[in-house]
C-alpha positions as YAML, in Angstrom:
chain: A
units: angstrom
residues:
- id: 1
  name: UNK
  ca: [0.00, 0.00, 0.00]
- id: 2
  name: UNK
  ca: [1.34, 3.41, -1.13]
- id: 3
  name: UNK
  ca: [2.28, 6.19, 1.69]
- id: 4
  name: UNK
  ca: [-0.63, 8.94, 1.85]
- id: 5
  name: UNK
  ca: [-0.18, 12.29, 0.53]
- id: 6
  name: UNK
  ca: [-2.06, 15.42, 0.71]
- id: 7
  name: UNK
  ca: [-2.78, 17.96, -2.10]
- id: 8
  name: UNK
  ca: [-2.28, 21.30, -1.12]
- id: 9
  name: UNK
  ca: [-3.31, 24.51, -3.45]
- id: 10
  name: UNK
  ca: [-3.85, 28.55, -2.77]
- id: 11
  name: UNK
  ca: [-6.94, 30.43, -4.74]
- id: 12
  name: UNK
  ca: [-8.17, 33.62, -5.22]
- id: 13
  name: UNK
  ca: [-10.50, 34.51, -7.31]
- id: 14
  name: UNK
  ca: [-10.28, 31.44, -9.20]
- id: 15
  name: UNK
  ca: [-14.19, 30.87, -10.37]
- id: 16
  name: UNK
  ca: [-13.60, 30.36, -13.98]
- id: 17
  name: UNK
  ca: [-10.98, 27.39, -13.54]
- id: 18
  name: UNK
  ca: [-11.65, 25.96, -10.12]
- id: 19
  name: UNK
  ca: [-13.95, 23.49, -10.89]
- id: 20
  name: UNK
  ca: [-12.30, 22.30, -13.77]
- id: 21
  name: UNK
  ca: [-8.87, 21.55, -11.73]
- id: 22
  name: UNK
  ca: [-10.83, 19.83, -8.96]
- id: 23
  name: UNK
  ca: [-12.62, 17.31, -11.55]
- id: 24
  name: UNK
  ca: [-8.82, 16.95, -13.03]
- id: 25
  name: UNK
  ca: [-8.06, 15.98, -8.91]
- id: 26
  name: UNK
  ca: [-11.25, 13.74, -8.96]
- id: 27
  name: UNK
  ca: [-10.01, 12.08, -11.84]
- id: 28
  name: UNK
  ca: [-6.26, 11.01, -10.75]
- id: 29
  name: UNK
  ca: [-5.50, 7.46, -11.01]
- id: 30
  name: UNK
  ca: [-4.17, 7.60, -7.49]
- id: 31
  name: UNK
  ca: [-6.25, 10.15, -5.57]
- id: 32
  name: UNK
  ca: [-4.96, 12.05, -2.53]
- id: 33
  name: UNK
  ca: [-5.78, 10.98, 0.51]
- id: 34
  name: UNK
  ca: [-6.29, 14.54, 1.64]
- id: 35
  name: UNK
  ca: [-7.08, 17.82, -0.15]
- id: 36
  name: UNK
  ca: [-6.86, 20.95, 1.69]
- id: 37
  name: UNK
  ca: [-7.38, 24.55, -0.15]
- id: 38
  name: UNK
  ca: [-6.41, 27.92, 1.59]
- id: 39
  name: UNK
  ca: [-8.74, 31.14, -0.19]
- id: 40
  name: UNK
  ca: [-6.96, 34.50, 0.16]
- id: 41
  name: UNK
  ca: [-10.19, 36.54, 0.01]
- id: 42
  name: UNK
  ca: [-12.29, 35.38, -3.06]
- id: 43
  name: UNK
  ca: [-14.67, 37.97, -4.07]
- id: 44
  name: UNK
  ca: [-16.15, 36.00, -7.16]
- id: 45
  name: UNK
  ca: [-17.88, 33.02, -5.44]
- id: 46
  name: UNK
  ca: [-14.75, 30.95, -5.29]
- id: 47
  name: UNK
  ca: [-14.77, 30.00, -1.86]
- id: 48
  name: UNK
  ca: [-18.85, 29.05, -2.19]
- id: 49
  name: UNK
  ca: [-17.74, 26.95, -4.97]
- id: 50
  name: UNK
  ca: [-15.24, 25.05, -2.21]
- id: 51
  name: UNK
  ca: [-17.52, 25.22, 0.73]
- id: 52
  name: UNK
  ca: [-19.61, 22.89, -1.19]
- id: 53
  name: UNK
  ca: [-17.04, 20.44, -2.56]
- id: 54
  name: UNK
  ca: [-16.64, 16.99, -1.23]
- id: 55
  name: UNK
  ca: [-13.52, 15.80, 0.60]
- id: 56
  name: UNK
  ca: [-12.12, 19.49, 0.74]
- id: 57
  name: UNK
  ca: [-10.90, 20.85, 3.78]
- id: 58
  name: UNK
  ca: [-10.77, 24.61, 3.04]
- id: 59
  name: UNK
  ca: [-9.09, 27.18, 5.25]
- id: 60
  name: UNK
  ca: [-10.12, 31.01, 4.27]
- id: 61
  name: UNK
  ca: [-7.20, 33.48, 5.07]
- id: 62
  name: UNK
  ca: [-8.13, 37.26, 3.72]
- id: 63
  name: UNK
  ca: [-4.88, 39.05, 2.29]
- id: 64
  name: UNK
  ca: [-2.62, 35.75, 2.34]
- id: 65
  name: UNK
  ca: [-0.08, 35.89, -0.38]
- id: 66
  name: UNK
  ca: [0.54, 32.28, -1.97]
- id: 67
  name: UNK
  ca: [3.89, 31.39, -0.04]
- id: 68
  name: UNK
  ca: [1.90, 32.50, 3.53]
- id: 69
  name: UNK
  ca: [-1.80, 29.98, 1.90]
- id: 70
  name: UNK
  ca: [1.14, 27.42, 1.10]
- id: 71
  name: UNK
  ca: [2.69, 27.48, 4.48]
- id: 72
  name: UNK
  ca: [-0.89, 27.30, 6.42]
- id: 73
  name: UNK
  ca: [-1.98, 24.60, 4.20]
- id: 74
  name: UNK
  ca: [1.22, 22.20, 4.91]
- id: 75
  name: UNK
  ca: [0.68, 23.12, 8.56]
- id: 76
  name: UNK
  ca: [-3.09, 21.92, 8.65]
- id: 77
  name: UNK
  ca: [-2.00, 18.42, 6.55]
- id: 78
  name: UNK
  ca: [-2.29, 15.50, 7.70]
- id: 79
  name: UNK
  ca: [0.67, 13.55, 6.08]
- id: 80
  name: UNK
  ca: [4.63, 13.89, 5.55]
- id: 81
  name: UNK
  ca: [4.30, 13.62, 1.86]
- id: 82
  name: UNK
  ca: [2.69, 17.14, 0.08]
- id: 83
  name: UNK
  ca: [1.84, 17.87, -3.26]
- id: 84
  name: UNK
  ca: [1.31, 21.17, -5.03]
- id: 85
  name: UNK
  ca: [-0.67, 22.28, -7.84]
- id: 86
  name: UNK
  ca: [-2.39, 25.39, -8.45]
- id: 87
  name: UNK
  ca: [-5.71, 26.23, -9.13]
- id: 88
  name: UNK
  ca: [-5.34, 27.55, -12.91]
- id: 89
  name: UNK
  ca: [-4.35, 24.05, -14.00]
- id: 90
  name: UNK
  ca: [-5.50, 20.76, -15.51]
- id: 91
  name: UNK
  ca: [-3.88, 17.55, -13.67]
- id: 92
  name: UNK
  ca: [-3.02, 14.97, -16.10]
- id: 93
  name: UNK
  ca: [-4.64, 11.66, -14.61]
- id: 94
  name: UNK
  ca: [-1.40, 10.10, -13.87]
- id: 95
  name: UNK
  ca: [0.08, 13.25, -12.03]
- id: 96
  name: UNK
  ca: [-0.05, 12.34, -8.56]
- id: 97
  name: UNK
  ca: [0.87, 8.97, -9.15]
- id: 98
  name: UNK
  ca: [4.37, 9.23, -10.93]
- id: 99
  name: UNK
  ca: [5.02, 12.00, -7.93]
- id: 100
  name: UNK
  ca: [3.89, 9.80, -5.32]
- id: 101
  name: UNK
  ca: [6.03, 6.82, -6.88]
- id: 102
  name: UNK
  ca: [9.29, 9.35, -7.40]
- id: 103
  name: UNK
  ca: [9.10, 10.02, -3.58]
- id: 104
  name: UNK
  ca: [8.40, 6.64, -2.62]
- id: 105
  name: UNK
  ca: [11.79, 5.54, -4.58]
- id: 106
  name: UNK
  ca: [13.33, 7.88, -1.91]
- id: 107
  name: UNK
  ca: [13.49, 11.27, -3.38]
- id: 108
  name: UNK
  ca: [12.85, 14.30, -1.49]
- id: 109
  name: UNK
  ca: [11.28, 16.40, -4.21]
- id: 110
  name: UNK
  ca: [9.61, 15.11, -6.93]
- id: 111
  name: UNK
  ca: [9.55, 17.80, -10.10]
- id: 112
  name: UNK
  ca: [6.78, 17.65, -12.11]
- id: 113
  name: UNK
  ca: [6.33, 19.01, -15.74]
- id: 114
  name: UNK
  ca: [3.90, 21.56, -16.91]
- id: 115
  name: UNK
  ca: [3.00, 22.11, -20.51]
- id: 116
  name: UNK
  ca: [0.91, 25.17, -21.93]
- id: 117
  name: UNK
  ca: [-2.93, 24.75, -22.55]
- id: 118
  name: UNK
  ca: [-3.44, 27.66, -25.45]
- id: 119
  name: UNK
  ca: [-5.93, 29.03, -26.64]
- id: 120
  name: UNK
  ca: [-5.49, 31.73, -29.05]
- id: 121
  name: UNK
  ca: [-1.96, 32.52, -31.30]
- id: 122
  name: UNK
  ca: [-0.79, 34.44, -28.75]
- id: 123
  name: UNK
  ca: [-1.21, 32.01, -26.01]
- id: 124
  name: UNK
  ca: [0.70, 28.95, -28.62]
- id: 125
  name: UNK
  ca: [3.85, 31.93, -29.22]
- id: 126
  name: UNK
  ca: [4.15, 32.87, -25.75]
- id: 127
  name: UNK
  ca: [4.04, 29.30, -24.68]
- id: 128
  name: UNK
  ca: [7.12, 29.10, -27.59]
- id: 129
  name: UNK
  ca: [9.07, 31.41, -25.64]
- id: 130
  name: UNK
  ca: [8.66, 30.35, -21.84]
- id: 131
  name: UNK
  ca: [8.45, 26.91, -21.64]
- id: 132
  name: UNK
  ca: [10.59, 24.37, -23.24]
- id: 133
  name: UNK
  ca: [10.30, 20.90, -23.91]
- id: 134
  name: UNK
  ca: [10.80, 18.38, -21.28]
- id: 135
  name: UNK
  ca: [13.46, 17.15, -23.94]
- id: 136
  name: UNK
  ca: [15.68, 20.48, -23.34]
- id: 137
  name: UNK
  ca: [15.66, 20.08, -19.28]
- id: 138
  name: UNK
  ca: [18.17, 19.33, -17.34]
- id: 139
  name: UNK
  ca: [17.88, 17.48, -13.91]
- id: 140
  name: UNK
  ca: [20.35, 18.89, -12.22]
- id: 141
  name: UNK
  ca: [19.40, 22.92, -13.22]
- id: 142
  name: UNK
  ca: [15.92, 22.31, -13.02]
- id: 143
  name: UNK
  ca: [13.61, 24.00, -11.00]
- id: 144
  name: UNK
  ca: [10.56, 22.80, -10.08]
- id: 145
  name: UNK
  ca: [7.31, 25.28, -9.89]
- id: 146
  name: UNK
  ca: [4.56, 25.27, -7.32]
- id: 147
  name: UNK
  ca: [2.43, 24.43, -10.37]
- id: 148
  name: UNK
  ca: [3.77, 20.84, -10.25]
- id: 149
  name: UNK
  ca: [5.81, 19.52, -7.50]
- id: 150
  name: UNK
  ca: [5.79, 17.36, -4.57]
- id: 151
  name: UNK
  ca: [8.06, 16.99, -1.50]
- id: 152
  name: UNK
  ca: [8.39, 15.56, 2.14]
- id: 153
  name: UNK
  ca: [7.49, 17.62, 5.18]
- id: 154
  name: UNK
  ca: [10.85, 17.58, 5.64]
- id: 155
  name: UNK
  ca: [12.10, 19.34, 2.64]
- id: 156
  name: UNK
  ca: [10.08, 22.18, 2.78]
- id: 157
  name: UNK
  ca: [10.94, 22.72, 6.92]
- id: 158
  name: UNK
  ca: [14.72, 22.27, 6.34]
- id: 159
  name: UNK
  ca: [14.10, 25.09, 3.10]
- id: 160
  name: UNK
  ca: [12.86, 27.18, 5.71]
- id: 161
  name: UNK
  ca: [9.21, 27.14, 4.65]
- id: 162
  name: UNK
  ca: [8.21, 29.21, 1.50]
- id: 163
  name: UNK
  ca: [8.65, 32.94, 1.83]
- id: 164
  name: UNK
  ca: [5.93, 34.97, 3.12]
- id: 165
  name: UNK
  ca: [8.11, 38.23, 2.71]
- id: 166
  name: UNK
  ca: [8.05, 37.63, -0.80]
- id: 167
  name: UNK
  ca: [4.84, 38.14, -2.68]
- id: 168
  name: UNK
  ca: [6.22, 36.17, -6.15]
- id: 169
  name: UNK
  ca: [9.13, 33.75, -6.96]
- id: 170
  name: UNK
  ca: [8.62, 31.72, -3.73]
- id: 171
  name: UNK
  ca: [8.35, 28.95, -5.43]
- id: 172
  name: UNK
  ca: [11.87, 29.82, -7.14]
- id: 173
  name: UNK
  ca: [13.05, 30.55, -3.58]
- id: 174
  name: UNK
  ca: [12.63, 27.23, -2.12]
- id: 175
  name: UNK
  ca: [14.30, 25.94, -5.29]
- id: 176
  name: UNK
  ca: [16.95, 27.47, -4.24]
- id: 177
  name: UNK
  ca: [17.51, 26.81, -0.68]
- id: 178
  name: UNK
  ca: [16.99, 22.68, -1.80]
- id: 179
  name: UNK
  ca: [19.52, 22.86, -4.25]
- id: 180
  name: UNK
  ca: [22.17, 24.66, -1.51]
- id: 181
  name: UNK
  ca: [20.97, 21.67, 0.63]
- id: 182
  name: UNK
  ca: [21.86, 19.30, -1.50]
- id: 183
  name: UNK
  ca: [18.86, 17.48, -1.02]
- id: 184
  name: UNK
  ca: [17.33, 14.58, -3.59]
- id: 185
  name: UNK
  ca: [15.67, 16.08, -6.27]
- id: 186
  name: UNK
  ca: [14.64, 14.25, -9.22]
- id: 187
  name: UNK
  ca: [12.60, 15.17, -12.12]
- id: 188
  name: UNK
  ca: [9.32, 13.54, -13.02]
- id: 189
  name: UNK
  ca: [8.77, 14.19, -17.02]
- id: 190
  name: UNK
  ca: [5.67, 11.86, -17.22]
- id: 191
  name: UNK
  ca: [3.74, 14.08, -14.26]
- id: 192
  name: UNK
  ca: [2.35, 16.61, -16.26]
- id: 193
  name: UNK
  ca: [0.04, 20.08, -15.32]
- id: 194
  name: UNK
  ca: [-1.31, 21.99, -18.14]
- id: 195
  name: UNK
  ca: [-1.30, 25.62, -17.13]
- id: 196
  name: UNK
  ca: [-3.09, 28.09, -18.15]
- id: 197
  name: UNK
  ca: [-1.15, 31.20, -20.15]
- id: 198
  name: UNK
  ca: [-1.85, 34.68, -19.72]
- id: 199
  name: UNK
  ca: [-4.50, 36.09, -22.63]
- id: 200
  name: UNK
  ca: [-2.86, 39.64, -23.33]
- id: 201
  name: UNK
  ca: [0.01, 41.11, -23.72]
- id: 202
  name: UNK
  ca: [-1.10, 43.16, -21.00]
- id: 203
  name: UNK
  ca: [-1.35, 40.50, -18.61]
- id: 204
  name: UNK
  ca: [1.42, 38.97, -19.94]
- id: 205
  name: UNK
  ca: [3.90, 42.61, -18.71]
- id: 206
  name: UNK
  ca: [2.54, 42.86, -15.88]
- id: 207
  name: UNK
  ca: [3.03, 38.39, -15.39]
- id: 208
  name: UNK
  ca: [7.00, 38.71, -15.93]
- id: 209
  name: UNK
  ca: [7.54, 42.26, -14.27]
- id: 210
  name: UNK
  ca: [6.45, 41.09, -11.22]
- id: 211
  name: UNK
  ca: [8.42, 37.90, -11.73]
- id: 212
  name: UNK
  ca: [11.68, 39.70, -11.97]
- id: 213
  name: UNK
  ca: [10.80, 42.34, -9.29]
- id: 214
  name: UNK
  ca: [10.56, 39.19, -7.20]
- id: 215
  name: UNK
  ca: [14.11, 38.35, -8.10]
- id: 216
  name: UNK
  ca: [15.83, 41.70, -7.59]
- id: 217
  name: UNK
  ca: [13.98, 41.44, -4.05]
- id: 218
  name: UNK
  ca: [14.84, 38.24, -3.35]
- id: 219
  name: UNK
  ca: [17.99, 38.17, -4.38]
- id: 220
  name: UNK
  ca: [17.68, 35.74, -7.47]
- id: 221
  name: UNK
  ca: [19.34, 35.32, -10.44]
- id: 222
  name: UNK
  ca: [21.50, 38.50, -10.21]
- id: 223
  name: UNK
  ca: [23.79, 37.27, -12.83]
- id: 224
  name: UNK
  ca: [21.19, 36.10, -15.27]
- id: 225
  name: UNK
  ca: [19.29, 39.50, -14.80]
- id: 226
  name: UNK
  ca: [22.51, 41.36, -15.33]
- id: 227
  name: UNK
  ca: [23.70, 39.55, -18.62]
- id: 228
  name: UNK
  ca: [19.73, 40.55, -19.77]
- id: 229
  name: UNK
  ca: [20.92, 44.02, -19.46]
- id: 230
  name: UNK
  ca: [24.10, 43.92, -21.01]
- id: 231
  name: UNK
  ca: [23.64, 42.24, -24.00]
- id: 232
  name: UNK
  ca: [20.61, 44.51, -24.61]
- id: 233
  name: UNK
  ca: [22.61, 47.18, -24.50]
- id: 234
  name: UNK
  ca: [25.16, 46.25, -26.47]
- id: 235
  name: UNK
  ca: [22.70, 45.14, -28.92]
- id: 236
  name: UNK
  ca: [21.22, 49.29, -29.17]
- id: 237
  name: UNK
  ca: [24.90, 50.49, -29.04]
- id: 238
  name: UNK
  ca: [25.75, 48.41, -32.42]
- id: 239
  name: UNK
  ca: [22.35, 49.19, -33.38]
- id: 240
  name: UNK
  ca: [23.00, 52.83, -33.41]
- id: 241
  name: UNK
  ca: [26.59, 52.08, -35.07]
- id: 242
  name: UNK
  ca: [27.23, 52.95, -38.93]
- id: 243
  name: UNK
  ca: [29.91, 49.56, -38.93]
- id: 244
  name: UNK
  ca: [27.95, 46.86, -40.94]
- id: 245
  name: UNK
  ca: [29.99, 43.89, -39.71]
- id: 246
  name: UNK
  ca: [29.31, 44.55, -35.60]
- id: 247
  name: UNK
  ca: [25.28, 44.90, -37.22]
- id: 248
  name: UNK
  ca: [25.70, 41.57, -38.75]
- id: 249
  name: UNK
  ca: [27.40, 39.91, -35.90]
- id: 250
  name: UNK
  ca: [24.35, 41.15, -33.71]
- id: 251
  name: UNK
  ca: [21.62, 39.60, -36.33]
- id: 252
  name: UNK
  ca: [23.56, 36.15, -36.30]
- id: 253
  name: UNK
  ca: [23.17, 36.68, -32.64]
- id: 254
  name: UNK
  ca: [19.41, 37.77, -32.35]
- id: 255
  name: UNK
  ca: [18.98, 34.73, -34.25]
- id: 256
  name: UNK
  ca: [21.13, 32.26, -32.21]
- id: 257
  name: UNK
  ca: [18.86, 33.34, -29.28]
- id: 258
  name: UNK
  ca: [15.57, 33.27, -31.06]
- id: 259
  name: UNK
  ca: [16.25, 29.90, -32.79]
- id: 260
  name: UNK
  ca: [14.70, 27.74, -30.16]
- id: 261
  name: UNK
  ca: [11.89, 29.43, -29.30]
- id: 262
  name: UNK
  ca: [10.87, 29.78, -33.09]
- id: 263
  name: UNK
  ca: [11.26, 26.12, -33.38]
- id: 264
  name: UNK
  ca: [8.88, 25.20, -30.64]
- id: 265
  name: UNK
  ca: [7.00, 27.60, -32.08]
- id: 266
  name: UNK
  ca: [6.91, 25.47, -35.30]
- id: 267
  name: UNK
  ca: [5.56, 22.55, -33.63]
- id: 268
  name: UNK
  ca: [3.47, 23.97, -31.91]
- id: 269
  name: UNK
  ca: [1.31, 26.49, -33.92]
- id: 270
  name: UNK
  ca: [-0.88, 24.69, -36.80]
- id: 271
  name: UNK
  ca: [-1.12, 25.79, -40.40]
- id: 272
  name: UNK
  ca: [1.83, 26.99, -42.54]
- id: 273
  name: UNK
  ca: [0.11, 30.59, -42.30]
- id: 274
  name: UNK
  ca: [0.09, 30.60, -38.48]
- id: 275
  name: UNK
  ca: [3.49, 29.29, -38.19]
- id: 276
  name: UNK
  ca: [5.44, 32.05, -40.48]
- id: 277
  name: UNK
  ca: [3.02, 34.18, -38.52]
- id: 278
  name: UNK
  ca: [4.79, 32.60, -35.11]
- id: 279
  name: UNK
  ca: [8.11, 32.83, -36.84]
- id: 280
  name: UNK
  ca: [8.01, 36.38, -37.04]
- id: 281
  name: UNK
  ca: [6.13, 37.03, -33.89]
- id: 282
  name: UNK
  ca: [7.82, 34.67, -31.25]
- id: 283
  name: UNK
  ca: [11.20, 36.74, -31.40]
- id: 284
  name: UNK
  ca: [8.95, 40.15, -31.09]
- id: 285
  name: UNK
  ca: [7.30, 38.42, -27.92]
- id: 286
  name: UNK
  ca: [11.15, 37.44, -26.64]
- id: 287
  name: UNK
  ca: [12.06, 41.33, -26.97]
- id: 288
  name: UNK
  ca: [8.56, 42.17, -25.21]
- id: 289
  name: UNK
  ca: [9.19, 39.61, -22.03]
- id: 290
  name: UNK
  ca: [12.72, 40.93, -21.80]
- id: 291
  name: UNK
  ca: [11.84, 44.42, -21.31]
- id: 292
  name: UNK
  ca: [8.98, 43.20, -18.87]
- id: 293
  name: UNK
  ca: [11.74, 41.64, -16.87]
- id: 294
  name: UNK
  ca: [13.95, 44.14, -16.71]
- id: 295
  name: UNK
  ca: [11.51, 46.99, -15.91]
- id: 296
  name: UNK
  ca: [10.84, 44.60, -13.18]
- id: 297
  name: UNK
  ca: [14.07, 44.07, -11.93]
- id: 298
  name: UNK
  ca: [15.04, 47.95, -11.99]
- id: 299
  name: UNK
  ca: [11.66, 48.36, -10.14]
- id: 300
  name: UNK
  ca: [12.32, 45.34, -7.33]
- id: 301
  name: UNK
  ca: [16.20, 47.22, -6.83]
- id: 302
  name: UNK
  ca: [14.54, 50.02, -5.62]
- id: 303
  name: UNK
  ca: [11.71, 48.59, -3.42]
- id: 304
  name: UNK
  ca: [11.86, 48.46, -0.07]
- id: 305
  name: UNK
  ca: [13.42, 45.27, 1.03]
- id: 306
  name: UNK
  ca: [11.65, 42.72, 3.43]
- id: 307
  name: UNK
  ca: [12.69, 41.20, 6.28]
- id: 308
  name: UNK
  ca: [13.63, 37.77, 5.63]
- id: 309
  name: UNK
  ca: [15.17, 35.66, 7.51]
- id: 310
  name: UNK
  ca: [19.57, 35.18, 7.25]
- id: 311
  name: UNK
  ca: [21.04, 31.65, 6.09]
...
């Protein structure tokens, strides 16, 4: 008989997807033994939906951010072994299962995939340019989101818990902390979420903004953050040069960088229309994310930084 394990998830104002994520829970092929939900103050009849949901404990929590709903929702489980999942995504039926087997082999953390469920063109491009193929990870540099991942109680205690002084990129955080522990972490291809993209450009700004505010704040990926703003500035200063040979050297280089992305693109998008369309677009939406990110990251250098705790 298989150890138990409890689901754990944070929502707010999740009405439009909720239901379909808990009938993707209903349907696993190994179903948690416990499911327990914090709300952070729905005002769109999420937390009605819930309250009337079989075999849900649900804990409501006003203003939580998702690292403080994660934390109280590990705390009020049951069982050692804890999944995560959020409420904006489809479980695959086997999900649970290959996580639950991973940690039962003796891992730690068990990562679990995610994959984009599009839409519109925009949603199948952007999907291009921020997630790759499960063939083009690496174990050992991966890092696990909260969209798909499981763990024991004691990995997340000995990480510290996840951050409630940081609003976004907690998930990143405890990443983080496990790898400088050293601990077993071992990636689970076959345990798939489909999440949800963002529908607008808009939405899609504001999405990786506040992703690399969360690094400059947390302290993540300086060097990787850095680089970003280097080679775009090298880029405009060869750009803005009258030398034809530097502007060559910085096309072959655009499209060195773009050349994955537009090929995922490829399989991705159907139709030869829609994928010359992609072709053309995906490297436009690369520029677009990068200057979300580092608007972000200027912005999170000048915040006010929390008080978390020293290591």
């Amino acid at each position: 008989m298989s150890e138990k394990i409890t689901l754990v998830s944070t929502v707010k104002d999740a009405a439009p997807h909720i239901e379909e994520f808990l009938a993707s829970v209903a349907f696993q092929t190994r179903v948690p033994d416990e499911i327990v939900i914090l709300d952070g103050g729905s005002t769109d009849g999420t937390a009605e939906i819930l309250r009337n949901a079989r075999g849900i404990t649900l804990i409501e929590e006003p203003g939580a951010n998702i690292a403080r709903g994660r934390n109280v929702a590990i705390r009020a489980a049951t069982h050692d072994l804890i999944a995560v999942s959020d409420a904006d995504c489809i479980l695959e039926p086997s999900w649970l299962s290959f996580l639950l087997e991973t940690l039962e082999a003796g891992a730690d953390v068990a990562m679990g995939f995610y994959v984009p469920e599009t839409e519109t063109f925009l949603q199948r491009s952007m999907s291009a340019v921020n997630l790759p193929e499960a063939s083009e990870i690496r174990e050992d540099r991966f890092m696990p989101s909260g969209r798909s991942v499981a763990f024991r109680r004691s990995a997340i205690e000995a990480a510290g818990g996840y951050p409630e002084w940081l609003d976004i990129g907690e998930d990143m955080y405890v990443d983080h902390r496990w790898r400088q522990l050293g601990l077993d972490m071992r990636l689970v291809p076959d345990a798939v979420a489909r999440w949800r993209l963002r529908g607008s450009l808009a939405e899609t700004w504001t999405q990786y903004f506040r992703y690399a505010r969360g690094d400059a704040i947390a302290g993540m990926h300086t060097g990787r953050n850095l680089l970003r703003f280097a080679v775009y500035g090298a880029a405009i200063a060869v750009l803005l040069s009258d030398r034809r040979l530097p502007r060559l050297a910085a096309a072959a280089a655009g499209t060195a960088y773009a050349y994955r992305p537009i090929f995922r693109a490829l399989r991705r998008v159907p139709g030869v229309p829609e994928k010359v369309a992609a072709a053309l677009t995906v490297p436009a939406l690369m520029a677009f994310t990068d200057a979300a990110k580092m608007a972000g990251y200027l912005a999170g250098l000048r915040a006010d930084l929390p008080k978390r705790p020293r290591r």
